[in-house]
C-alpha positions as CSV (number, residue, x, y, z in Angstrom):
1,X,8.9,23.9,-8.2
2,X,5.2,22.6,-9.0
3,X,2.1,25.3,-7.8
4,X,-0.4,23.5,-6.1
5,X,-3.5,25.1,-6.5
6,X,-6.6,24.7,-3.5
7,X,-8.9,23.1,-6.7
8,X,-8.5,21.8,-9.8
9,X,-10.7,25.0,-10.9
10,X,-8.0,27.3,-9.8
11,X,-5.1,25.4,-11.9
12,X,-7.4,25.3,-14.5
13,X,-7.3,29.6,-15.0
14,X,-3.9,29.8,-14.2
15,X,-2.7,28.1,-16.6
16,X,-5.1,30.3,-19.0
17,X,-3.9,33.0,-17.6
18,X,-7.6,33.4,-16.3
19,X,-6.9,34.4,-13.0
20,X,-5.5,37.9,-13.3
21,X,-8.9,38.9,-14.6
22,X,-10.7,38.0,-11.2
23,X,-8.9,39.0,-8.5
24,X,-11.9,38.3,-6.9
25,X,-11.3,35.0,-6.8
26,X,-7.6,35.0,-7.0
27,X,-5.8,32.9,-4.5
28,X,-2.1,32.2,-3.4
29,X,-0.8,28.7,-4.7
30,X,1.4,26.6,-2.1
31,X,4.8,26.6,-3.5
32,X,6.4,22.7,-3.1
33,X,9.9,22.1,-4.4
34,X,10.2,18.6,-5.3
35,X,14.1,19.5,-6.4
36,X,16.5,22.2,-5.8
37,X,19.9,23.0,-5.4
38,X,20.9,19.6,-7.5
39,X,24.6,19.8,-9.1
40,X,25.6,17.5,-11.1
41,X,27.8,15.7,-13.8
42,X,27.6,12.5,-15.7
43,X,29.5,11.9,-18.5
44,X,29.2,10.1,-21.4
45,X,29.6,6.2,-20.8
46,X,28.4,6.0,-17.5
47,X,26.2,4.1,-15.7
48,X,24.2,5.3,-12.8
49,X,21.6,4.1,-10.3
50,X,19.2,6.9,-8.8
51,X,18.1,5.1,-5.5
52,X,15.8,7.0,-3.1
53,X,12.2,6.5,-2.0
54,X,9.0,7.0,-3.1
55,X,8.3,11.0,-3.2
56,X,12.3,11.8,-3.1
57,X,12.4,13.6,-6.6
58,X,13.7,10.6,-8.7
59,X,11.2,10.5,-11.5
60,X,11.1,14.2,-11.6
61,X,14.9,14.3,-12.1
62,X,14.9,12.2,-14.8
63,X,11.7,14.2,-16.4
64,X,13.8,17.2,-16.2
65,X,16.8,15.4,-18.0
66,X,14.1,14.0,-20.7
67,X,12.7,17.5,-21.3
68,X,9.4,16.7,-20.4
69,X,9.2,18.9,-17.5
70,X,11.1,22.4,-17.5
71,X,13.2,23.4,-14.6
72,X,12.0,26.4,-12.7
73,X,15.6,27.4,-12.1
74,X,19.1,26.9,-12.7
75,X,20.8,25.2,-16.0
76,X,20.2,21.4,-17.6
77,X,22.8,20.5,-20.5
78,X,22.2,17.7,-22.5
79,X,24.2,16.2,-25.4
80,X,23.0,12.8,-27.3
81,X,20.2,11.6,-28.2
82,X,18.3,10.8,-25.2
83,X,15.5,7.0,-24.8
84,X,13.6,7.3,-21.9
85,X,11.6,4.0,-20.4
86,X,9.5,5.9,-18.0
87,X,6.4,4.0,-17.5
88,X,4.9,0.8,-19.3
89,X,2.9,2.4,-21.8
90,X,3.6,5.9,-21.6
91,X,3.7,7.5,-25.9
92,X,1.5,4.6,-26.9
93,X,-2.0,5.2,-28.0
94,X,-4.5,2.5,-26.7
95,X,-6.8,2.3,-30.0
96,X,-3.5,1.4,-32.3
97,X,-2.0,-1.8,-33.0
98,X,1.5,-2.9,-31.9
99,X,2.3,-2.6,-35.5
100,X,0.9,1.1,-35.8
101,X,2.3,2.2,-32.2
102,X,5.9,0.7,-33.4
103,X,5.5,2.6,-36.3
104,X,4.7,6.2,-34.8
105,X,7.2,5.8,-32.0
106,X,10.1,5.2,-34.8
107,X,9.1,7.4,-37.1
108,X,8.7,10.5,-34.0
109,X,12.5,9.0,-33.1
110,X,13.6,10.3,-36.7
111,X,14.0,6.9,-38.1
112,X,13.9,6.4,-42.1
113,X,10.9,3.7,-44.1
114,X,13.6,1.5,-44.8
115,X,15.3,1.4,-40.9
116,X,11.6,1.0,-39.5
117,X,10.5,-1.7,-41.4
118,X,14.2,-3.4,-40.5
119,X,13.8,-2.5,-36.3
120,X,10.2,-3.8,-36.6
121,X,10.8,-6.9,-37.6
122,X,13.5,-7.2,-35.0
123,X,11.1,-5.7,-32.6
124,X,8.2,-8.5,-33.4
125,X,10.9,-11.5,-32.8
126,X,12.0,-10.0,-29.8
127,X,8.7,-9.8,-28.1
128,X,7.3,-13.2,-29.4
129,X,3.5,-11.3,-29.3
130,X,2.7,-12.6,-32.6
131,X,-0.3,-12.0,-33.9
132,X,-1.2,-9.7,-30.6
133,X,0.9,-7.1,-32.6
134,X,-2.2,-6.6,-35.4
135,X,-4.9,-6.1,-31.9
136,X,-5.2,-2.2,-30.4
137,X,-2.8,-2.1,-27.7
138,X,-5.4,-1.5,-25.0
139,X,-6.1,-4.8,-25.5
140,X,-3.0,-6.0,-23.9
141,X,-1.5,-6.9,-20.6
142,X,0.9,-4.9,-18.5
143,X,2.9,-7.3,-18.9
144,X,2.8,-7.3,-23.0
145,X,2.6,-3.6,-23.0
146,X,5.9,-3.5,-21.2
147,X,7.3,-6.3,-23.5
148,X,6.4,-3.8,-26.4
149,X,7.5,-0.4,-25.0
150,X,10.6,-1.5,-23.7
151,X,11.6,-3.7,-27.2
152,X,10.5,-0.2,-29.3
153,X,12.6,1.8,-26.9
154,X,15.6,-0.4,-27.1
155,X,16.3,-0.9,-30.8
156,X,17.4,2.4,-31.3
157,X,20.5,2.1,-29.3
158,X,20.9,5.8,-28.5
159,X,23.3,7.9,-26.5
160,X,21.3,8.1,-23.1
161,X,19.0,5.9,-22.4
162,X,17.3,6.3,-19.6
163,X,14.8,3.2,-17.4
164,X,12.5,4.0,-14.8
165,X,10.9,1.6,-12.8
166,X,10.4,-0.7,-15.7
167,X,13.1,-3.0,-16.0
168,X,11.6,-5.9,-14.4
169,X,8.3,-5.9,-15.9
170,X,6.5,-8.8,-18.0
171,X,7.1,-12.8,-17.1
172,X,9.8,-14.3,-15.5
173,X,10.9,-14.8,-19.1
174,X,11.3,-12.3,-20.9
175,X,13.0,-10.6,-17.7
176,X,15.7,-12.9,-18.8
177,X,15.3,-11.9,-22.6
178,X,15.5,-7.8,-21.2
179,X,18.6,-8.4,-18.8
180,X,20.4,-10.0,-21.8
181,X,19.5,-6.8,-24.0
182,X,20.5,-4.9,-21.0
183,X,23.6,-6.0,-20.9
184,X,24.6,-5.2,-24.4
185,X,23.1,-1.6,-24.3
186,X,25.2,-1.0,-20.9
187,X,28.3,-2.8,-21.2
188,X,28.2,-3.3,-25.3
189,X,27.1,-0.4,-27.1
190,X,28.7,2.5,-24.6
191,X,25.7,4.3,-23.8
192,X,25.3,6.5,-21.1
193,X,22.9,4.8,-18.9
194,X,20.4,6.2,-15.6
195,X,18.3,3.5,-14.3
196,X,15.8,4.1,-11.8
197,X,14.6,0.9,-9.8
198,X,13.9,0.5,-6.2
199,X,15.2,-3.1,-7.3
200,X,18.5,-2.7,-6.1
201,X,20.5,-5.9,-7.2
202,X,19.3,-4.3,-10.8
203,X,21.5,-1.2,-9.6
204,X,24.6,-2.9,-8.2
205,X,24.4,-5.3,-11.6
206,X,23.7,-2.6,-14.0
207,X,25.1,0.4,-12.6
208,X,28.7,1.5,-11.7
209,X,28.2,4.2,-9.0
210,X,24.7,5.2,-8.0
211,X,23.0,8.7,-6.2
212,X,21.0,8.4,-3.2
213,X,18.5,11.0,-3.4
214,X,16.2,11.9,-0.2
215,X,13.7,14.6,-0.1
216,X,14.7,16.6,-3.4
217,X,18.6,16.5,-2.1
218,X,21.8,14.2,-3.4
219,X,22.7,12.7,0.0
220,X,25.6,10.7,-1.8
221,X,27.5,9.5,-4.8
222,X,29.8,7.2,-5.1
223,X,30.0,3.3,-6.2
224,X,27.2,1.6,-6.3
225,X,27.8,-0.9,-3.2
226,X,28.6,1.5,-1.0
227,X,26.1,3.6,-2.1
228,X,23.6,0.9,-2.0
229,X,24.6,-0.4,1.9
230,X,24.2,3.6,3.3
231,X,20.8,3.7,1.6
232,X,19.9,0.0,2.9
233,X,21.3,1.3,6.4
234,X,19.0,4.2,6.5
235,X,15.8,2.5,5.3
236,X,16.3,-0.6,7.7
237,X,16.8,1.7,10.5
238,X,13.0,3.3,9.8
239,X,11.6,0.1,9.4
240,X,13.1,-0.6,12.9
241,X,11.7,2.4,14.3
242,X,8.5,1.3,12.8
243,X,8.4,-2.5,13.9
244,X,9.8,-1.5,17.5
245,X,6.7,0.9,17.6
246,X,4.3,-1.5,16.7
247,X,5.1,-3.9,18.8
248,X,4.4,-1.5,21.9
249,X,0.9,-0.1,20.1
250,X,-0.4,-4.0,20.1
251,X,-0.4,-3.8,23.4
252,X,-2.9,-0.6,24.1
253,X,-6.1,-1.2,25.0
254,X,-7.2,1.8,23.5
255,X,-6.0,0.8,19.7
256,X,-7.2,2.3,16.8
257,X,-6.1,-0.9,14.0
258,X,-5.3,1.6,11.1
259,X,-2.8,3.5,13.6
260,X,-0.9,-0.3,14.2
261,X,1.6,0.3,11.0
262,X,1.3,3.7,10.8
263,X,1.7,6.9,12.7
264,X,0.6,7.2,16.3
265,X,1.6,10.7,17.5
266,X,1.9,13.9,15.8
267,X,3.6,16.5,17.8
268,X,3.0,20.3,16.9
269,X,5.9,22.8,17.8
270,X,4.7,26.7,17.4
271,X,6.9,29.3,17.7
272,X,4.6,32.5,18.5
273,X,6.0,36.4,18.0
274,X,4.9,38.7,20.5
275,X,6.4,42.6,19.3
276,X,6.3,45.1,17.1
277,X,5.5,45.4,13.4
278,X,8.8,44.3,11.4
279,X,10.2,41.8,14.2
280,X,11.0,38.1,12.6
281,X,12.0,35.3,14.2
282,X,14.4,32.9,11.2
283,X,14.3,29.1,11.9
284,X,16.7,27.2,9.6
285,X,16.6,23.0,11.0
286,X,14.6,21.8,14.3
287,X,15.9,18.3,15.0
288,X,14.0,15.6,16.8
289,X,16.5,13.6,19.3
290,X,16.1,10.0,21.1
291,X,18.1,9.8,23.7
292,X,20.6,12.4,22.2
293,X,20.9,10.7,18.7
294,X,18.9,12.6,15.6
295,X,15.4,10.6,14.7
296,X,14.1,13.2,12.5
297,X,15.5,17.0,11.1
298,X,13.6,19.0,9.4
299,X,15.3,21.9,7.4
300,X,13.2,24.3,7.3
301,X,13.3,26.1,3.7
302,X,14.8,23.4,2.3
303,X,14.0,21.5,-0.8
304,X,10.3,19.6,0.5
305,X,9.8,20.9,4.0
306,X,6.2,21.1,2.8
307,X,5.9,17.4,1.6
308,X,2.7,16.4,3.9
309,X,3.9,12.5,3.0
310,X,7.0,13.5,5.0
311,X,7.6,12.3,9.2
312,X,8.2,16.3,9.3
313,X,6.6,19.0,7.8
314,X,6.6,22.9,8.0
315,X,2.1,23.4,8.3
316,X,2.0,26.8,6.1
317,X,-2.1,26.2,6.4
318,X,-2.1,27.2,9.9
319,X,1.0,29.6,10.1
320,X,2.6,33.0,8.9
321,X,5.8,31.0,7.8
322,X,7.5,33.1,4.9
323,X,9.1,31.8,1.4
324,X,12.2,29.8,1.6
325,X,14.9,32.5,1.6
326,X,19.0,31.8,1.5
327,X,21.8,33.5,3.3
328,X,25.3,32.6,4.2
329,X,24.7,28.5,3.5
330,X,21.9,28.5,5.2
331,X,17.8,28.2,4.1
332,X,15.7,29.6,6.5
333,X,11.7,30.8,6.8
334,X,10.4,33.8,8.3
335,X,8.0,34.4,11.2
336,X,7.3,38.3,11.4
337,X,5.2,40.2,12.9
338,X,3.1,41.5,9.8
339,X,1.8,45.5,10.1
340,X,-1.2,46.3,12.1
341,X,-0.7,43.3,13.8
342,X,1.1,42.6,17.7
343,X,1.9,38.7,16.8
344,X,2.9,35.9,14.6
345,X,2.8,32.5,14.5
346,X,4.7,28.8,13.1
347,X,4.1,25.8,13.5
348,X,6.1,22.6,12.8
349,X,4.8,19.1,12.8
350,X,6.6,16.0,13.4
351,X,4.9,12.1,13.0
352,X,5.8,9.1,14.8
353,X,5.0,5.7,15.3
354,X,5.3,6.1,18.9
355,X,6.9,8.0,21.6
356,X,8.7,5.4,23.4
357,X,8.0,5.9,27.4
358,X,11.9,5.1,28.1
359,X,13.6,7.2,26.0
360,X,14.1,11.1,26.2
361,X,13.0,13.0,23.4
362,X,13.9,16.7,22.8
363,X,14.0,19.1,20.0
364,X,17.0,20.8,19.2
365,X,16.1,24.5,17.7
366,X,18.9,26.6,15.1
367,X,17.2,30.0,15.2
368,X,18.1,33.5,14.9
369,X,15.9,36.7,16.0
370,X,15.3,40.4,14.5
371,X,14.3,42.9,16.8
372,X,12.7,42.7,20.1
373,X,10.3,40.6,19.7
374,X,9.5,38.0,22.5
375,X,9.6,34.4,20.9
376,X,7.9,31.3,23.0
377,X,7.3,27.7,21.7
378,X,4.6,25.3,22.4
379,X,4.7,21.9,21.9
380,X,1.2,19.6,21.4
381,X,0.7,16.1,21.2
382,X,-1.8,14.7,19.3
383,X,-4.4,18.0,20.1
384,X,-2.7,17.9,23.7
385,X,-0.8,20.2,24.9
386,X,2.7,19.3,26.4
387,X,3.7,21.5,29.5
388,X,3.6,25.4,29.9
389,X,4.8,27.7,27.0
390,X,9.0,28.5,27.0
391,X,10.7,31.1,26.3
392,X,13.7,31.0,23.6
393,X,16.7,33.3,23.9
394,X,17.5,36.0,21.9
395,X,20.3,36.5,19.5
396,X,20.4,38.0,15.9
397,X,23.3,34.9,15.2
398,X,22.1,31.6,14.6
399,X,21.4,29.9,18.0
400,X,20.5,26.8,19.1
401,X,17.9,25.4,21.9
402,X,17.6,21.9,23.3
403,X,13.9,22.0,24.7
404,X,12.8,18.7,26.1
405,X,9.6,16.5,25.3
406,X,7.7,17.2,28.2
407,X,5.5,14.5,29.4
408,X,1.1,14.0,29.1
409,X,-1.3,12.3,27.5
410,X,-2.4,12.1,24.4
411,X,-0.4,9.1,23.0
412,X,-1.5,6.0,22.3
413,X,1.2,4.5,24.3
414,X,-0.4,5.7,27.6
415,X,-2.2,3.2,28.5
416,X,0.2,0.3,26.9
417,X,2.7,1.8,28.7
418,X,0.7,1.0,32.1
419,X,-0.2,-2.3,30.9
420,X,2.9,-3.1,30.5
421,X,4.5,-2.1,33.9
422,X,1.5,-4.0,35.1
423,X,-0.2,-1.2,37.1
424,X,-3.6,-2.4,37.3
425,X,-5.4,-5.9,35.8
426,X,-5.4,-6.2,32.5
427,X,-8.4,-8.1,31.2
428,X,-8.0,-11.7,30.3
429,X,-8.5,-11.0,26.1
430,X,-7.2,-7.7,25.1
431,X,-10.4,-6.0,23.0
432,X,-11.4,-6.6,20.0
433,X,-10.0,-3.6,18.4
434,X,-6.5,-4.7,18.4
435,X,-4.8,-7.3,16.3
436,X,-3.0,-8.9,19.7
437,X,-4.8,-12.5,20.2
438,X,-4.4,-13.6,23.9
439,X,-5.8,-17.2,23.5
440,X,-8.0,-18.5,26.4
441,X,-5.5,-20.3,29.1
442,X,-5.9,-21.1,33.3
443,X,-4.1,-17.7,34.0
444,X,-2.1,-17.9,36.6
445,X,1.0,-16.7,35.2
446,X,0.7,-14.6,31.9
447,X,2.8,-13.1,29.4
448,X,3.6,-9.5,30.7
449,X,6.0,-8.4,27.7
450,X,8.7,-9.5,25.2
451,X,11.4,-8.1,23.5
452,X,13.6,-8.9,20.7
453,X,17.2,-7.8,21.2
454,X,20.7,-8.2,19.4
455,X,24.2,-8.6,19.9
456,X,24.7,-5.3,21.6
457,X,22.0,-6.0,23.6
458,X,19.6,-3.6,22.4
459,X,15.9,-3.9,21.7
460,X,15.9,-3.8,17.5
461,X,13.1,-5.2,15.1
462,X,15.5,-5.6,11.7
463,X,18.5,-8.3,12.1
464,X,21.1,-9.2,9.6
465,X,20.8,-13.0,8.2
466,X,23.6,-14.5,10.2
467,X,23.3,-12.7,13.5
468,X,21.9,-13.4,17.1
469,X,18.5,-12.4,18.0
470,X,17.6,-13.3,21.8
471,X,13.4,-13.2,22.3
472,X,12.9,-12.2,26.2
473,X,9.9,-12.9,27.7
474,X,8.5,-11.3,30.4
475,X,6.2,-13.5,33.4
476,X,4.1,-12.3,35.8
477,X,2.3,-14.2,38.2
478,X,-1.1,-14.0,39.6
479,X,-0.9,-16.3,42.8
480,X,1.7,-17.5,44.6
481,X,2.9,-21.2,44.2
482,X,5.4,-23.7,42.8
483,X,5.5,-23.6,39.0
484,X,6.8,-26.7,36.2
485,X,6.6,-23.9,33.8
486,X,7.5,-24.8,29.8
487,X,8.1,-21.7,27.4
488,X,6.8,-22.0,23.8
489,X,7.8,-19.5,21.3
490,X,6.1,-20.1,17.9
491,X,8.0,-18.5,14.7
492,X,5.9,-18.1,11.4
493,X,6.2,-15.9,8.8
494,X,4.1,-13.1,8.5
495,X,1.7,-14.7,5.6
496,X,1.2,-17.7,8.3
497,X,3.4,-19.6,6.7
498,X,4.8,-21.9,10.5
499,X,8.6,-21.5,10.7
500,X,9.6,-23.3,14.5
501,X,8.5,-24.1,17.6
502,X,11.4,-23.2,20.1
503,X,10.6,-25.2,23.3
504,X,12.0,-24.6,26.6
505,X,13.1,-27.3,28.6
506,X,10.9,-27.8,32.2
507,X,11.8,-24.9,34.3
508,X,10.7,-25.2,37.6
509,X,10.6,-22.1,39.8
510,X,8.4,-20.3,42.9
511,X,6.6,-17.3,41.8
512,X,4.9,-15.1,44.5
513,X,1.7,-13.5,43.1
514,X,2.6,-10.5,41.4
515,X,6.3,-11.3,40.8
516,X,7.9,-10.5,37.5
517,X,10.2,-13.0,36.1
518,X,12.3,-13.1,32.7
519,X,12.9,-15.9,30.2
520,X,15.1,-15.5,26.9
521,X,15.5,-17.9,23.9
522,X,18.6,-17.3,21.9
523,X,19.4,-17.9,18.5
524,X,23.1,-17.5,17.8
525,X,22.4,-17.0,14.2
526,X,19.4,-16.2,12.4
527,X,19.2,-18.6,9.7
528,X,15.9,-17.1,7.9
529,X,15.4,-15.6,4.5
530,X,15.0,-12.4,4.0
531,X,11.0,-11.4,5.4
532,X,9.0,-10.2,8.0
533,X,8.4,-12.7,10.7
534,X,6.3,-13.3,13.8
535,X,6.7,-14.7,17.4
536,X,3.8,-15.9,19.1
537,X,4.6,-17.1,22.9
538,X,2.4,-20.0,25.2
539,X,3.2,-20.8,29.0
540,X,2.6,-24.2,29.9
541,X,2.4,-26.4,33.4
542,X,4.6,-29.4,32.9
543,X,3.3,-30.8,29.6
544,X,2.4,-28.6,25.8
545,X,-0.9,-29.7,25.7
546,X,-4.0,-27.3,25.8
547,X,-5.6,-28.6,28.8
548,X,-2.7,-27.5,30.4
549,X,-2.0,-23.7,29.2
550,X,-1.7,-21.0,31.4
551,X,-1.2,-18.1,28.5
552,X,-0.7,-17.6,25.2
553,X,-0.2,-14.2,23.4
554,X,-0.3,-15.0,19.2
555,X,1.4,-12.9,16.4
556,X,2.4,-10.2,18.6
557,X,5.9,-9.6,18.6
558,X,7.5,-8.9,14.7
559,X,10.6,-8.8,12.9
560,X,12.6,-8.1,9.7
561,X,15.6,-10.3,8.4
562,X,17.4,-8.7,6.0
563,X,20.7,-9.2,4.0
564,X,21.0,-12.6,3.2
565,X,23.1,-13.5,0.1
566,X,20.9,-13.6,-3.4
567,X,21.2,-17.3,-3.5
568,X,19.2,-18.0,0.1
569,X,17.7,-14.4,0.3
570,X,14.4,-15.7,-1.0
571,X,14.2,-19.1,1.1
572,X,12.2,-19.6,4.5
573,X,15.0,-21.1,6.6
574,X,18.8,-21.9,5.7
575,X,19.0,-25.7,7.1
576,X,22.7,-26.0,8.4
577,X,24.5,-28.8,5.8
578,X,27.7,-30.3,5.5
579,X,28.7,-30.5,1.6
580,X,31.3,-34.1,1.0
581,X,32.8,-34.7,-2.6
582,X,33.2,-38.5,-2.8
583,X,36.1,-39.7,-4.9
584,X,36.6,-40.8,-8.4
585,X,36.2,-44.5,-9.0
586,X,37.5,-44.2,-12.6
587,X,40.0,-41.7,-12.7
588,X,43.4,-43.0,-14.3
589,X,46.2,-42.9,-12.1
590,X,48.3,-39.7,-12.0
591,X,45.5,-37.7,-12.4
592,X,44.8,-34.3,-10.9
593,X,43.3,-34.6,-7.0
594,X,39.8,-32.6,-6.5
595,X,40.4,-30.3,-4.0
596,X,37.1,-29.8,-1.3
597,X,37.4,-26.0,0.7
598,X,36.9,-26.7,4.1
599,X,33.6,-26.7,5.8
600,X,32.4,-23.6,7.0
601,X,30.9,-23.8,10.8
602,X,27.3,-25.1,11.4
603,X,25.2,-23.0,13.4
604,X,23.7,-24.2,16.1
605,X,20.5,-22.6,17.6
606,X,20.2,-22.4,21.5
């Protein structure tokens, strides 16, 4: 558990023991757990992947293990001796040489005169810095400080060694030269081995079974694939939340840019105590549902349900929450009524990328009351308040609530969400402020929506390399007449990098003005790399030429492709290819026959 003071001044006397002499200005440091409650076991030999994102309690895991951080409570055992590759860098002083920072990290590893002088010369081959090894080591690149740190770290061949976050560092290279050295460490030498990486075909190649760890919790062990494909699951399901989101906010007129990849709607729920002194209301998890599947829990008095960097947070600023407390498998936090006092109040705060208009949202509440205190919750959306304030049952056992997301403004997706039912004109160039291009065009039928949707049929913004992805286009006319309407959707890569043009053939149809219309494009497999990609869409009258444009809406509706194998993961578009073996001419008779598999089936793209 780390104390985080208000200022820098305050962590400054607390830590010499300052502050009890002026309880003037003595304040109350915020408690955050970045770990708790972690069990477990890894014995000697193995080798284990810690995957988990950014903020999850990785590095502070393996700082615990190192001894460079001390555990607040329970019990760390560790027998060998323990290498630790935390950062590039970290134990090396800038103003010595390679030679003199080789020197001082062996010597502080307990290393002999005679075994240093052997490991550095084995250290300077490896490394190939030559005569960079006599210049200070600030002097340096990243890339040739990691060359150094990791060769020093690696010669020792100790019982644990332990690599975080720097395994893939320097030139393409000597990444080669450190995967070899890998290798023998892991597979050769018998160490115990915990690798860090958010690289994750370093942990299926390195590791044997892996831990996902998410927000200072294990969420699972196991082997490293299946490990590895939960964790993959998880993350591409955010990022489709997130690109699904972001599509919709492109379309508000009223678009702040910086909220376009971010978070658009913060929704406050506050739990407010109306009794007598001594009255508490518990709250142990409040869950966020779409359309009755979890998008977000927060467990409150868990391990992190302070993190601010979190898409749910408990707001101690603003509220009388208590400490995280335990009882009967379940951690809690405390709303009472304090003495002197008739109420109390909690808040809760959820982000999201947007609040979809078709899906119902509601907040399922595991609670428990003391005493007779009357409990109501509120619910805010972005500083606006959502509906009247409800009352919540009584019980001293753990209940639960299902409270729906009551409807009003104060989302971004407001006025998008008009737009796109096509309530009222929208202009011909959406403004300036959003990073939707609707290219000048005669106008009389436009672009109205589009949607990217799977095999289920489902709207989704991450595919799998392999499957369908259908683009449907909405149309909606602005006069009546007779149409030789052409559909162009353009497919680039995010970085601009052009892709396709998928061109429909002439589709002639009568539109009345205001009548809404669909077109889809399929593609029966998705024969992209892994990336992030882009549709643009153009309406055309009987020929693709400018002159003869009704609409076009550019880089406005993105996607993900992700899970390609290693070999085309990293290419733009998998051409479909039919492999022959042609037959020896000068092979003496009787010889073995090659043997061809058969062909696999070429894809074909409607």
């Amino acid at each position: 558990m780390y104390q985080i003071f208000p200022t820098r001044l305050d962590n400054v006397f607390d830590a010499l023991g300052l502050a009890r002499l002026m309880p003037w200005r003595r304040v109350k440091p915020q408690e955050f757990w970045a770990l708790r409650a972690i069990d477990l076991e890894i014995t000697a030999g193995s080798r284990v992947g810690i995957i988990g994102r950014n903020g999850a309690g990785k590095s502070t895991l393996l700082k615990l293990i190192t001894g460079n951080v001390a555990q607040t409570e329970g019990r760390i055992e560790v027998n060998g001796d323990v290498q630790a590759l935390l950062e590039a860098g970290a134990g090396f002083h800038p103003e010595f040489t390679g030679y003199e920072n080789i020197r001082a990290s062996l010597t502080y590893q307990g290393l002999t005169l005679t075994e240093i002088e052997v490991a550095v010369e084995e250290i300077a081959e490896f490394t190939e810095l030559g005569q960079f090894l006599s210049q200070p080591f600030k002097t340096y690149s990243l890339g040739m400080q990691a060359r150094l740190v990791f060769a020093t770290a690696t010669a020792l061949k100790p019982h644990i060694l332990i690599v975080d976050e720097i395994l893939g560092a320097g030139d393409a290279y000597f990444a080669g030269k450190s995967s070899e050295r890998m290798k023998e460490l892991v597979e050769d030498s018998g160490a115990t081995v915990l690798l860090v990486s958010h690289a994750l075909e370093q942990v299926a190649r390195y590791c044997d079974e892996s831990i996902w760890i998410e927000r200072g919790r294990i969420v699972m062990r196991g082997p490293s694939i299946e490990v590895i494909n939960a964790y993959e699951e998880f993350i591409h399901g955010l990022e489709d939340r997130r690109l699904r989101a972001k599509r919709r906010k492109r379309l508000a007129r009223s678009l702040d840019r910086a909220t376009l990849d971010g978070y658009a709607d913060a929704i406050v729920v506050a739990l407010e105590l109306t009794g007598s002194p001594g009255d508490r209301c518990d709250v142990t998890e409040v869950t966020l549902l779409a359309n009755d599947q979890a998008e977000e829990t927060l467990r409150v008095g868990d391990v992190q349900d302070v993190n601010p960097g979190s898409a749910s947070t408990v707001s101690l600023a603003t509220s009388e929450w208590s400490s995280p407390r335990y009882e009967a498998r379940h951690w809690f936090r405390s709303v009472s009524v304090a003495p002197g006092r008739a109420s109390a109040r909690g808040e809760l705060v959820f982000y999201s990328y947007a609040l979809l208009p078709e899906i119902d949202y509601r907040y399922r509440l595991c609670y428990r009351c003391r005493g007779q205190a009357r409990v109501t919750l509120t619910m805010t959306r972005n500083g606006v308040r959502l509906g009247e304030p409800i009352s919540l049952p009584q019980g001293a056992a753990w209940t639960e609530s299902s409270i729906p997301l009551a409807r009003g403004p104060g989302s971004v997706l407001e006025t998008a969400t008009e737009f796109a039912k096509g309530s009222g004109e929208p202009s011909e160039a959406l403004p300036s402020a959003s990073p939707v291009r609707r290219w000048p065009g005669e106008g009389s039928v436009r672009t109205e929506q589009a949607v990217l949707v799977g095999a289920d049929g489902q709207e989704r913004a991450v595919f799998e390399g392999g499957s369908p992805l259908v683009l449907r286009v909405e149309l909606r006319a602005r006069r009546s007449g007779h149409f030789n309407l052409i559909v162009g959707a353009t497919l680039a890569r995010l970085d601009g990098v052009p892709v396709s043009n998928l061109v429909s053939p002439l589709l002639s149809i009568h539109l009345s003005a205001g009548e809404h219309r669909w077109v889809s494009v399929t593609l029966d497999q998705v024969l992209l790399g892994d990336g992030q990609y882009v549709f643009s869409v153009s309406l055309f009258e009987g020929t693709v030429q400018e002159e003869t444009r009704y609409d076009l809406v550019a880089r406005a509706y993105e996607f993900r492709v992700v899970g390609n194998p290693p070999l085309v993961a990293g290419s733009v578009f998998r051409h479909p290819a039919r492999w022959t073996l042609d037959p020896a001419s000068d092979r003496p008779a009787g010889s073995p026959r090659d043997e061809v598999a058969p062909p696999t089936p070429r894809a074909t793209v409607a």
